[in-house]
TORPA-4810 file (N, C-alpha, C, O; in nm, 3 decimals):
<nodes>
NODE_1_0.561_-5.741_-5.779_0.635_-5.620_-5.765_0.674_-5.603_-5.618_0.591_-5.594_-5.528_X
NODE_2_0.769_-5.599_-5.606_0.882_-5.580_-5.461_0.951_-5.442_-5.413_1.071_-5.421_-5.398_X
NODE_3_0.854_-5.361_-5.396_0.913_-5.231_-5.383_0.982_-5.247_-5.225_0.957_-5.349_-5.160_X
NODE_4_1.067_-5.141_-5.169_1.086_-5.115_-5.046_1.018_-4.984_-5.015_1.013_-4.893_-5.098_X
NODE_5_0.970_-4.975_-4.904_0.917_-4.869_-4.863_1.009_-4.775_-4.785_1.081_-4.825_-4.699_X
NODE_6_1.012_-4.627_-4.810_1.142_-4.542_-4.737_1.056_-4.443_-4.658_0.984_-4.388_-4.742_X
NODE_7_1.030_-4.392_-4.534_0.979_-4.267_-4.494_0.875_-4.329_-4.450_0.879_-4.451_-4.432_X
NODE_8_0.774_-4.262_-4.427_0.642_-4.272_-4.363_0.513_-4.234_-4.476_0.547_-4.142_-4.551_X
NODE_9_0.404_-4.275_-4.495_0.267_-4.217_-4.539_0.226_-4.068_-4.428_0.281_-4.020_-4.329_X
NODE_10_0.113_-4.033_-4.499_0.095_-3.918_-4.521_-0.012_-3.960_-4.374_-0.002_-3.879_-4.282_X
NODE_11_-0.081_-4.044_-4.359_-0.196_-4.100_-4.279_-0.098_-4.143_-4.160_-0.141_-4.119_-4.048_X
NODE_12_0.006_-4.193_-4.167_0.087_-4.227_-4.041_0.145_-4.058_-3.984_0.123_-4.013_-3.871_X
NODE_13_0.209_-3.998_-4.078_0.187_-3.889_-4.005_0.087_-3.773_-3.968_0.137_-3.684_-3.899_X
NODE_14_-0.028_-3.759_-3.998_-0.119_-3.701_-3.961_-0.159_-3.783_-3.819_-0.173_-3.741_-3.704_X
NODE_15_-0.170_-3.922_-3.878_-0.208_-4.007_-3.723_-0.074_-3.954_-3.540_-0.109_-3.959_-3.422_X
NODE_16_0.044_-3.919_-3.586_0.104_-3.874_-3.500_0.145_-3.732_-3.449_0.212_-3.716_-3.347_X
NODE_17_0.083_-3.596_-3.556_0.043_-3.515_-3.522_-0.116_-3.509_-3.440_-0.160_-3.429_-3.358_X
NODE_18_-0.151_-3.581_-3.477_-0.316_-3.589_-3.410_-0.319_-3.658_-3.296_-0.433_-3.686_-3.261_X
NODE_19_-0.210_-3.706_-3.205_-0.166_-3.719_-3.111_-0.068_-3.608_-3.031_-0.079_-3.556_-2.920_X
NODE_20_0.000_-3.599_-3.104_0.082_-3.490_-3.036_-0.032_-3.361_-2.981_-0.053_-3.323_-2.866_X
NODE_21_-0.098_-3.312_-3.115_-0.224_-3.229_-2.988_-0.315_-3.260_-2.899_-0.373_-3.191_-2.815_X
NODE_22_-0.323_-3.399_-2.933_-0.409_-3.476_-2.785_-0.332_-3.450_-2.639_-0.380_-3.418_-2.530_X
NODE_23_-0.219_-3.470_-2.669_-0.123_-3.470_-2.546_-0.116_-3.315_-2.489_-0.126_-3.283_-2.370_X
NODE_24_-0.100_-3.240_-2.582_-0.120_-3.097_-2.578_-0.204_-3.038_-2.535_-0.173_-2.938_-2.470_X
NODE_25_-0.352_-3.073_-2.551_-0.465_-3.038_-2.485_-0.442_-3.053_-2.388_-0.429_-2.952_-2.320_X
NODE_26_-0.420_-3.204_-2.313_-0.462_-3.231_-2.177_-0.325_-3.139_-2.065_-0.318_-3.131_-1.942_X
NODE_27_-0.250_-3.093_-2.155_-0.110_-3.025_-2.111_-0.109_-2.888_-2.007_-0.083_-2.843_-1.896_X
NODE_28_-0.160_-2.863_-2.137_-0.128_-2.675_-2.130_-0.249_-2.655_-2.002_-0.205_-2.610_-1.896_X
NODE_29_-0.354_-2.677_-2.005_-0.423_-2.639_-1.920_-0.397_-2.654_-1.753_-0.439_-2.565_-1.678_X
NODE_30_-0.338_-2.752_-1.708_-0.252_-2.778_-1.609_-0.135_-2.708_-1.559_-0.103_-2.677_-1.444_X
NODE_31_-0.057_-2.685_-1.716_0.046_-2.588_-1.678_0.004_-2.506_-1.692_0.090_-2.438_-1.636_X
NODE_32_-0.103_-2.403_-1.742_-0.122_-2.265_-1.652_-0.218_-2.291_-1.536_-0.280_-2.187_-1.514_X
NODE_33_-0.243_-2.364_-1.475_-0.316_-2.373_-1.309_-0.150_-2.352_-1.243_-0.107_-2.263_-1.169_X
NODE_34_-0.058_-2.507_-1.323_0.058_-2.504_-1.235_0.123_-2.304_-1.197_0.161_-2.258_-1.090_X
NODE_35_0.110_-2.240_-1.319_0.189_-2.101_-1.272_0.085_-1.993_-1.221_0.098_-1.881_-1.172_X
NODE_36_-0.001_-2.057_-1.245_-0.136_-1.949_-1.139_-0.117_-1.977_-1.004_-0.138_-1.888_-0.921_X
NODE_37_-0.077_-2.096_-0.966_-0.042_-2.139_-0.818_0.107_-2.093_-0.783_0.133_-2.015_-0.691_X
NODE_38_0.199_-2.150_-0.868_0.310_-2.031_-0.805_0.274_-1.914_-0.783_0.255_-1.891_-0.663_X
NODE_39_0.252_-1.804_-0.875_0.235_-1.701_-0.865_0.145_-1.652_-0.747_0.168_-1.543_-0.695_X
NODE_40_0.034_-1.737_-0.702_0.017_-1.718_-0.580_0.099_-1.768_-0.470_0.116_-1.728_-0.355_X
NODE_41_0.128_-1.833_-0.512_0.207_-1.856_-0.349_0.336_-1.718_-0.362_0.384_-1.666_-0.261_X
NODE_42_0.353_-1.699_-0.424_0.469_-1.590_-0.474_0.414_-1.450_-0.382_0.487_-1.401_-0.295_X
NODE_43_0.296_-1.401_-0.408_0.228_-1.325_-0.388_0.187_-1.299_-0.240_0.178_-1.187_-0.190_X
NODE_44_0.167_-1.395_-0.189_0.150_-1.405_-0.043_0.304_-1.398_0.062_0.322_-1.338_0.168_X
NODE_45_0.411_-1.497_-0.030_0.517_-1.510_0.031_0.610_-1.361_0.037_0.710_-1.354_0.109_X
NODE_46_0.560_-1.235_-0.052_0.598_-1.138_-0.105_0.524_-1.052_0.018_0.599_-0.968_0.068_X
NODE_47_0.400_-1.056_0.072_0.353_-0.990_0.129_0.396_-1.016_0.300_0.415_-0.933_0.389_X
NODE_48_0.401_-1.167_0.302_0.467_-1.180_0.439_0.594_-1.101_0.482_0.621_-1.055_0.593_X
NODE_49_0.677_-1.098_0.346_0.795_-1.064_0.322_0.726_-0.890_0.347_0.728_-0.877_0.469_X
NODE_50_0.703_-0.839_0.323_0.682_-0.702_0.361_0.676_-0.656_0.508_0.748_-0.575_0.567_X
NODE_51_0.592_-0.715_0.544_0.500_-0.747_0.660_0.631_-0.762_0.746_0.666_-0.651_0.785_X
NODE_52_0.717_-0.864_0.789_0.862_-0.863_0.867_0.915_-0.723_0.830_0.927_-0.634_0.914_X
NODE_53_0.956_-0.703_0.661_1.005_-0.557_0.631_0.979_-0.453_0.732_1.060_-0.405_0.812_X
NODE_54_0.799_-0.412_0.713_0.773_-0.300_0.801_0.743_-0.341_0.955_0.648_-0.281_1.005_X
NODE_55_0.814_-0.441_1.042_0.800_-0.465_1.154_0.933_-0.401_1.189_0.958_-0.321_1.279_X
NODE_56_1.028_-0.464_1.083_1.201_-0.423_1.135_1.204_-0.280_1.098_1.303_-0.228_1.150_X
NODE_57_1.147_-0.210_1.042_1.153_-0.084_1.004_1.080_0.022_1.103_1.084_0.145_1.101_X
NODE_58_1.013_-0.065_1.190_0.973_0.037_1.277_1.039_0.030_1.425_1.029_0.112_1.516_X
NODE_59_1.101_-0.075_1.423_1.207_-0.106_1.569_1.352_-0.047_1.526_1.415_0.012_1.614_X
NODE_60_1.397_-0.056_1.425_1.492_0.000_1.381_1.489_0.161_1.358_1.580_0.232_1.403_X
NODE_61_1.383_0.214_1.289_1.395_0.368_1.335_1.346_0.445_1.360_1.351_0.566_1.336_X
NODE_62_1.257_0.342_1.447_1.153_0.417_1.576_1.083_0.504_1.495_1.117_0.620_1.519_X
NODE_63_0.982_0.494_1.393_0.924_0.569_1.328_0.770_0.560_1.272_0.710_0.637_1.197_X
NODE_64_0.714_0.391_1.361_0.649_0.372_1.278_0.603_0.278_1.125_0.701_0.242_1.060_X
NODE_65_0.519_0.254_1.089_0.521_0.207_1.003_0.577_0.270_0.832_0.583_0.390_0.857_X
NODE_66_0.609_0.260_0.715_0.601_0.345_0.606_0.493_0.368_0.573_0.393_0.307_0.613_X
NODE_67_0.493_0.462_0.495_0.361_0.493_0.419_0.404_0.432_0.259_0.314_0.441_0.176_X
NODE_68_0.461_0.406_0.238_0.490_0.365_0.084_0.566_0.277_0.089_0.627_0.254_0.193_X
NODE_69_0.587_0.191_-0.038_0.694_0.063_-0.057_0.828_0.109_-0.099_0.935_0.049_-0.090_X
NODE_70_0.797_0.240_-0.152_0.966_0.310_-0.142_1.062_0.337_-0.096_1.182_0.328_-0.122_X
NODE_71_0.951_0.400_0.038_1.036_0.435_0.160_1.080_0.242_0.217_1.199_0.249_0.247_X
NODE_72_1.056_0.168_0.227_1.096_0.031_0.276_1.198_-0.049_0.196_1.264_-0.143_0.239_X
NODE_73_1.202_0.004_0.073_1.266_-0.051_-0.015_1.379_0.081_-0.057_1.450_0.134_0.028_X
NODE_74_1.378_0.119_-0.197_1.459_0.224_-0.266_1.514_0.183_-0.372_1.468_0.082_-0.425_X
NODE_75_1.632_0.255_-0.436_1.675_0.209_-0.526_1.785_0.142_-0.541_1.881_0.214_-0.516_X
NODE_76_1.827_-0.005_-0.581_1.981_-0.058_-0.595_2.082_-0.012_-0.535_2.110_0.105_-0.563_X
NODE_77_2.152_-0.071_-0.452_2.275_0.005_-0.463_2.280_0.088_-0.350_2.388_0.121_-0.302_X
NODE_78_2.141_0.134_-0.292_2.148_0.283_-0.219_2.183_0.222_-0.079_2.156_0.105_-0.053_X
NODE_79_2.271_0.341_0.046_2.274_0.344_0.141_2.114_0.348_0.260_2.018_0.424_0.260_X
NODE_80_2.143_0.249_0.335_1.980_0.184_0.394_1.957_0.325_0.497_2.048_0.349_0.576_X
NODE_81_1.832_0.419_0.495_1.824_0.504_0.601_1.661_0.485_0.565_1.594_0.412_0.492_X
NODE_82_1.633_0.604_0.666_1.493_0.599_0.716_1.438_0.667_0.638_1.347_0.733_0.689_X
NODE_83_1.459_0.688_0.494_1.448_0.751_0.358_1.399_0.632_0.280_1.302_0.651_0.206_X
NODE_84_1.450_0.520_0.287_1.514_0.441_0.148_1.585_0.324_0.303_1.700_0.314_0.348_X
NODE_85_1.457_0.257_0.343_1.545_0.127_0.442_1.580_-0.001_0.353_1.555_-0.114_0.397_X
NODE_86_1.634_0.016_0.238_1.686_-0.127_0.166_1.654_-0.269_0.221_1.736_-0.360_0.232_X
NODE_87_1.485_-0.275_0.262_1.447_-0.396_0.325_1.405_-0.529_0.265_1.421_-0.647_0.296_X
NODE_88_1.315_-0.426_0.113_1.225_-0.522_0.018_1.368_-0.488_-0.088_1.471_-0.425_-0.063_X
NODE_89_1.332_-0.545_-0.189_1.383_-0.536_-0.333_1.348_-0.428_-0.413_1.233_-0.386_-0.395_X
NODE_90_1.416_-0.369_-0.497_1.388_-0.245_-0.585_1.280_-0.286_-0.690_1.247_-0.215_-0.784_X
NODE_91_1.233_-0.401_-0.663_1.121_-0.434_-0.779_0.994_-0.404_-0.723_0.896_-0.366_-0.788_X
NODE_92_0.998_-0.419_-0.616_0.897_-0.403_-0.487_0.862_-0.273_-0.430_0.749_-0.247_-0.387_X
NODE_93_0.964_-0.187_-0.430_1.011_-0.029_-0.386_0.975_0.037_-0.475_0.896_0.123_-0.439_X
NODE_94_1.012_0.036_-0.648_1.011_0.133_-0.704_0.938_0.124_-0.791_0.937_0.234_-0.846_X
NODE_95_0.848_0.031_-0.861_0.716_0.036_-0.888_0.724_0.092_-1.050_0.836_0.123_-1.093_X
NODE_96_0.622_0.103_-1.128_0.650_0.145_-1.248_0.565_0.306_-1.284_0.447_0.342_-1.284_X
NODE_97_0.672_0.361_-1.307_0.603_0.547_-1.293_0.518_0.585_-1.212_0.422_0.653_-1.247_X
NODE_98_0.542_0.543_-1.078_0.489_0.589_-0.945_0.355_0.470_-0.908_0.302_0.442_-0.800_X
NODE_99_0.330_0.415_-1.057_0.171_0.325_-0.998_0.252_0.162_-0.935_0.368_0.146_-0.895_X
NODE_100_0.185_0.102_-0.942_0.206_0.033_-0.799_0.298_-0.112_-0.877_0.285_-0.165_-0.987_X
NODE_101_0.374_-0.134_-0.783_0.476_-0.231_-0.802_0.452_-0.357_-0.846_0.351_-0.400_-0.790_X
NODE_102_0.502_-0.440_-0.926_0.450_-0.579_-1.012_0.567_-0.692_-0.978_0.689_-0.679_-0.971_X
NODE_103_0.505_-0.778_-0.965_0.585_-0.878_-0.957_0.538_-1.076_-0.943_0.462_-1.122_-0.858_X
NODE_104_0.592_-1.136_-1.025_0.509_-1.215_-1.033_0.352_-1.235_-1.039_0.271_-1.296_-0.968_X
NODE_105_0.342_-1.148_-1.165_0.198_-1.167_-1.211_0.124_-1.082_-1.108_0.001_-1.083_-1.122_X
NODE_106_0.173_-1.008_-1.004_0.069_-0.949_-0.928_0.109_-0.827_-0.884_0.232_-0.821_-0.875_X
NODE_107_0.028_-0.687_-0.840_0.079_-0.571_-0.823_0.073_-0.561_-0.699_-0.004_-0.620_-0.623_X
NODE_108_0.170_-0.470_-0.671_0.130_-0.498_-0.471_0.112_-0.298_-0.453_0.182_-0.218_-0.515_X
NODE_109_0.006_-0.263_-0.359_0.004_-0.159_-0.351_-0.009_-0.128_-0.210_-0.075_-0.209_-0.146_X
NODE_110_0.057_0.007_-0.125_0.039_-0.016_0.043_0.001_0.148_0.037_0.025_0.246_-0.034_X
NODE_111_-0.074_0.112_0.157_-0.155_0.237_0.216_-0.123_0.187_0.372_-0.065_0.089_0.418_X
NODE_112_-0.197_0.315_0.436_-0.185_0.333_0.545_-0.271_0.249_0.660_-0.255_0.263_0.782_X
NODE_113_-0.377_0.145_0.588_-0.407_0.071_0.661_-0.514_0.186_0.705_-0.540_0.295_0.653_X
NODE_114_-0.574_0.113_0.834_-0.625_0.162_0.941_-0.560_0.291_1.065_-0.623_0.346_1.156_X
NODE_115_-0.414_0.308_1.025_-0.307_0.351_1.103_-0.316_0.503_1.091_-0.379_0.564_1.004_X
NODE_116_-0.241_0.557_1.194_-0.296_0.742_1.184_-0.138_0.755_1.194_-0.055_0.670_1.227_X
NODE_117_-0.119_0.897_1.153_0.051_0.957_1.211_0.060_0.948_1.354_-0.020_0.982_1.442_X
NODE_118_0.229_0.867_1.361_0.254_0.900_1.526_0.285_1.000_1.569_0.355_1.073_1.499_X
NODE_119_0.250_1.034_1.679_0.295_1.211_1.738_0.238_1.248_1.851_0.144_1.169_1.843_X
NODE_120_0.219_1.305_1.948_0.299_1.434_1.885_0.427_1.427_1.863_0.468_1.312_1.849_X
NODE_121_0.491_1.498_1.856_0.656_1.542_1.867_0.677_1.506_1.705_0.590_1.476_1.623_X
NODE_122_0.798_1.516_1.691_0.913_1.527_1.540_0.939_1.429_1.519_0.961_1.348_1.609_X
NODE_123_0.948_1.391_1.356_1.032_1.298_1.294_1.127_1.253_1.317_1.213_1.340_1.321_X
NODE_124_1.175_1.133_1.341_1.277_1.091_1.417_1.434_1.166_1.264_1.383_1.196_1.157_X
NODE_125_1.525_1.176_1.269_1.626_1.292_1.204_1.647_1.187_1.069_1.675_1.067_1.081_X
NODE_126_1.629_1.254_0.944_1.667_1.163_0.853_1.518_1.096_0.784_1.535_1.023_0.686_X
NODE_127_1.408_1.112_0.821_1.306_1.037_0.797_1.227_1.193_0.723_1.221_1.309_0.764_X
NODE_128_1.180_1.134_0.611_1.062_1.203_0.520_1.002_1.226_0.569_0.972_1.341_0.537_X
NODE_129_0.925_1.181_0.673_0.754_1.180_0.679_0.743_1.081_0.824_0.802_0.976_0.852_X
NODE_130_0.655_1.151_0.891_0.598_1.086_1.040_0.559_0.941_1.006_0.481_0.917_0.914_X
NODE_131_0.612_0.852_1.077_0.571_0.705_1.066_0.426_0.713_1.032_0.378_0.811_0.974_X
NODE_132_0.359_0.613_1.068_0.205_0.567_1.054_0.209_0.467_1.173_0.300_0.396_1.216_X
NODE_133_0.051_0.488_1.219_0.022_0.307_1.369_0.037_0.167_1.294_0.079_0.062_1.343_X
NODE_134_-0.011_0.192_1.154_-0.080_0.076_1.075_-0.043_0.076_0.894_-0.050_0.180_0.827_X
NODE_135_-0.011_-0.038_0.845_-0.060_0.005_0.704_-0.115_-0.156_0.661_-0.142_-0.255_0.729_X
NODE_136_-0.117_-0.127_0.514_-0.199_-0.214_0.449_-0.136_-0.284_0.335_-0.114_-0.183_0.268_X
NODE_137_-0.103_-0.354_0.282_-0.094_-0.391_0.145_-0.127_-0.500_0.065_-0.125_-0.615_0.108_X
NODE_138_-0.159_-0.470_-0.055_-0.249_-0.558_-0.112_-0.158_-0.631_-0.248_-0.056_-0.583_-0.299_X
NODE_139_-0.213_-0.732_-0.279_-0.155_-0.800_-0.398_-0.254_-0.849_-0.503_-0.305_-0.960_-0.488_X
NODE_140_-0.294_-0.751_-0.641_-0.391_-0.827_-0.700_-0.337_-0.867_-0.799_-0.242_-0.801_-0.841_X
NODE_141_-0.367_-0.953_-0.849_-0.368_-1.044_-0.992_-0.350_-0.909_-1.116_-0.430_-0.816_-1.120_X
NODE_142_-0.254_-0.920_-1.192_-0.213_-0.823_-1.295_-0.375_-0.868_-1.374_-0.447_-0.772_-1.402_X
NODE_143_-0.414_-0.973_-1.399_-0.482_-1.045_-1.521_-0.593_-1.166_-1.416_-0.533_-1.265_-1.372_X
NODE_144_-0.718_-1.155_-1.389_-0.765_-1.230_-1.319_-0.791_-1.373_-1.436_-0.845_-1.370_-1.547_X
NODE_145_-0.744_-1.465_-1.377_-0.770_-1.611_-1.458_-0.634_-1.632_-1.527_-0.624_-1.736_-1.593_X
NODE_146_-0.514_-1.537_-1.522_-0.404_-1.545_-1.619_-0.300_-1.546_-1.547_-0.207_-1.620_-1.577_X
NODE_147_-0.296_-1.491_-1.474_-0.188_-1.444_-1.361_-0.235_-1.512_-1.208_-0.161_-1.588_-1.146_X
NODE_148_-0.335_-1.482_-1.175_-0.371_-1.540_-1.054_-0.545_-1.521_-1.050_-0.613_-1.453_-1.127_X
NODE_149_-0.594_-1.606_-0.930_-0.738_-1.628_-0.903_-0.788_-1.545_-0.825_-0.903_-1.502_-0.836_X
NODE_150_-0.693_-1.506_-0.720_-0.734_-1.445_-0.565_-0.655_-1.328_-0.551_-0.558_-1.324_-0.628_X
NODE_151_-0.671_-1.223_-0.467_-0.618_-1.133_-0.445_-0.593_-1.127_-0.268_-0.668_-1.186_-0.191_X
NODE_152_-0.503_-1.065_-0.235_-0.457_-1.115_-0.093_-0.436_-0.967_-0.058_-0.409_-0.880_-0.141_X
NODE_153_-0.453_-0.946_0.091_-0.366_-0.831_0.178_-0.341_-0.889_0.320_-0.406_-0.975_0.381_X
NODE_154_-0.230_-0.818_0.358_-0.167_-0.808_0.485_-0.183_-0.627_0.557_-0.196_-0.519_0.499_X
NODE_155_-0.174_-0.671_0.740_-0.145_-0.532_0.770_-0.056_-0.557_0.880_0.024_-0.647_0.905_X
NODE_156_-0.093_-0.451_0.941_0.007_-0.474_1.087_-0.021_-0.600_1.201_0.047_-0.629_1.300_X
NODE_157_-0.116_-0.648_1.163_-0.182_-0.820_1.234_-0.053_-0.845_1.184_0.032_-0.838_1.273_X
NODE_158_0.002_-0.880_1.043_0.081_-1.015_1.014_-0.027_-1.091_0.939_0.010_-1.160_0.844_X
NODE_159_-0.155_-1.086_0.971_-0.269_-1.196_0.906_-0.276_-1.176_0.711_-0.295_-1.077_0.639_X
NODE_160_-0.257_-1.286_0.687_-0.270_-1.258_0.557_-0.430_-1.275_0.503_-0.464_-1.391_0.525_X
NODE_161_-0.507_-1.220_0.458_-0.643_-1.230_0.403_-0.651_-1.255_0.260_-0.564_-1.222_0.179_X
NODE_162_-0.761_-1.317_0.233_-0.802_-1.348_0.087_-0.942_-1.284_-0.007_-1.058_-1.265_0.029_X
NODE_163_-0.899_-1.269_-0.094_-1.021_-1.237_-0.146_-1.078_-1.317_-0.348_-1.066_-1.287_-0.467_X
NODE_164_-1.136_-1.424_-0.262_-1.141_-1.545_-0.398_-1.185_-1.470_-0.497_-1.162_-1.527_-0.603_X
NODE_165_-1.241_-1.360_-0.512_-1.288_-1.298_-0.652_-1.174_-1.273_-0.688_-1.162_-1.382_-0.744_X
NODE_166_-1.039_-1.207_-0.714_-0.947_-1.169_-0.783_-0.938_-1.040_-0.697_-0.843_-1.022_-0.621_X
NODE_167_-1.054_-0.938_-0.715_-1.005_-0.792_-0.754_-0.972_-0.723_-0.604_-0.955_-0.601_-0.609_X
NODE_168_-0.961_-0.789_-0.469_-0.926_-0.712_-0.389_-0.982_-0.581_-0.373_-0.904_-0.487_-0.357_X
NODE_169_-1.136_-0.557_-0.377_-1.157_-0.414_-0.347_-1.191_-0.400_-0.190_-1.219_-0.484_-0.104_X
NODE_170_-1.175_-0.246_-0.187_-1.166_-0.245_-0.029_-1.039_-0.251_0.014_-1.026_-0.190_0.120_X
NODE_171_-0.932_-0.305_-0.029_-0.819_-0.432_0.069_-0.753_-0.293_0.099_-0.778_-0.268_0.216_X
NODE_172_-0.687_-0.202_0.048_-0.577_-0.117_0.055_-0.599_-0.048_0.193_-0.514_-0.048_0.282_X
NODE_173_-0.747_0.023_0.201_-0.805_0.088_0.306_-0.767_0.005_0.439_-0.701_0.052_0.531_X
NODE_174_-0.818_-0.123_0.435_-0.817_-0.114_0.586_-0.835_-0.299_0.534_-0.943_-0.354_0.512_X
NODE_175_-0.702_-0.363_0.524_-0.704_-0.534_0.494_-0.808_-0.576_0.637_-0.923_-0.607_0.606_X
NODE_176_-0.780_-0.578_0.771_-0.853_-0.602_0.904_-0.986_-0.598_0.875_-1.052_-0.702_0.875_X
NODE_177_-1.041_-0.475_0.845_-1.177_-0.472_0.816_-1.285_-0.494_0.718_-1.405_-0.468_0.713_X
NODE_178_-1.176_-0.567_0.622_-1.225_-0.552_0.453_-1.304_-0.704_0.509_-1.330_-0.779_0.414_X
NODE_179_-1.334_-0.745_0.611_-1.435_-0.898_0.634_-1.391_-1.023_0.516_-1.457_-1.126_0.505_X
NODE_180_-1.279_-0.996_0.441_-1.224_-1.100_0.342_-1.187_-1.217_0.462_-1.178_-1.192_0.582_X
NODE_181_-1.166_-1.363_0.393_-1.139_-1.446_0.515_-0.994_-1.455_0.508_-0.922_-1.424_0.412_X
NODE_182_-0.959_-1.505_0.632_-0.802_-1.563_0.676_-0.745_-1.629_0.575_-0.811_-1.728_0.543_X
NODE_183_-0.652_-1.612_0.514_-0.560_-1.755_0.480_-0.534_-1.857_0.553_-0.485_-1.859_0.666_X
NODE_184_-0.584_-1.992_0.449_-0.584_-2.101_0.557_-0.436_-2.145_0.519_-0.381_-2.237_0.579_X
</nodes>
């Protein structure tokens, strides 16, 4: 008997699904390290990026640092003043129902740092609110192990700091003094 054979057995294809998830295993786990590592580098490159923001924002209108990512940023579209300096991105600025801004897997939140109001004297014309000496901002992991490993802050140093647990506590207050180490 001389049959021809058409298609595949049932054992040849199980044998090449049972490969295909071999390949799969060793896959996926790599590619989420691979976007845990963007997302940090994202995160840091986001904070440097601030960090220039509130340097030009305080030579430009003599005011100080911001106290918020709003005031540095604002909304789309808007005319740049010492309200709303169109420095960062509106993703960065305007945050989701006032809690703190997300982006690439990580939230960034700024305080005043170590920094006090400048003064005496008046708000420079056009400005909300008396600059600050100093601020702070932090970037933690939306999801620790999912989003990112480490949590990072910057202040008025420029120094970016780390904090290998994820959760960044402490950081907002005072990044300088939070004893987290340097970014190498």
């Amino acid at each position: 008997m001389n049959k021809k054979r058409n298609g595949f057995s049932l054992i040849e294809l199980l044998i090449v699904v049972a490969i295909i998830l071999i390949i799969a295993a060793i896959a996926i786990p790599n590619l989420l390290r691979s976007k845990i590592a963007a997302n940090q580098a994202g995160a840091v490159g986001t904070l440097r990026t601030i960090s220039s923001s509130e340097e030009t924002y305080s030579v430009v209108y003599n005011n100080g640092f911001t106290q918020s990512l709003g005031t540095l940023g604002g909304p789309a579209g808007g005319v740049a003043s010492c309200a709303n300096a169109q420095l960062i991105d509106e993703v960065l600025s305007t945050g989701g129902a006032g809690g703190p801004a997300g982006k690439s897997g990580y939230t960034f939140t700024s305080g005043p740092g170590i920094g006090v109001a400048i003064g005496p004297g008046p708000q420079p014309a056009g400005c909300p609110a008396i600059g600050l000496t100093g601020f702070s901002v932090t970037a933690v992991p939306i999801k620790v192990n999912s989003t990112g490993n480490a949590a990072f802050c910057i202040d008025e140093t420029g120094v970016v700091r780390i904090d290998v647990a994820g959760v960044g506590g402490g950081m907002p207050a005072a990044c300088a003094a939070s004893n987290f180490p340097l970014l190498q």
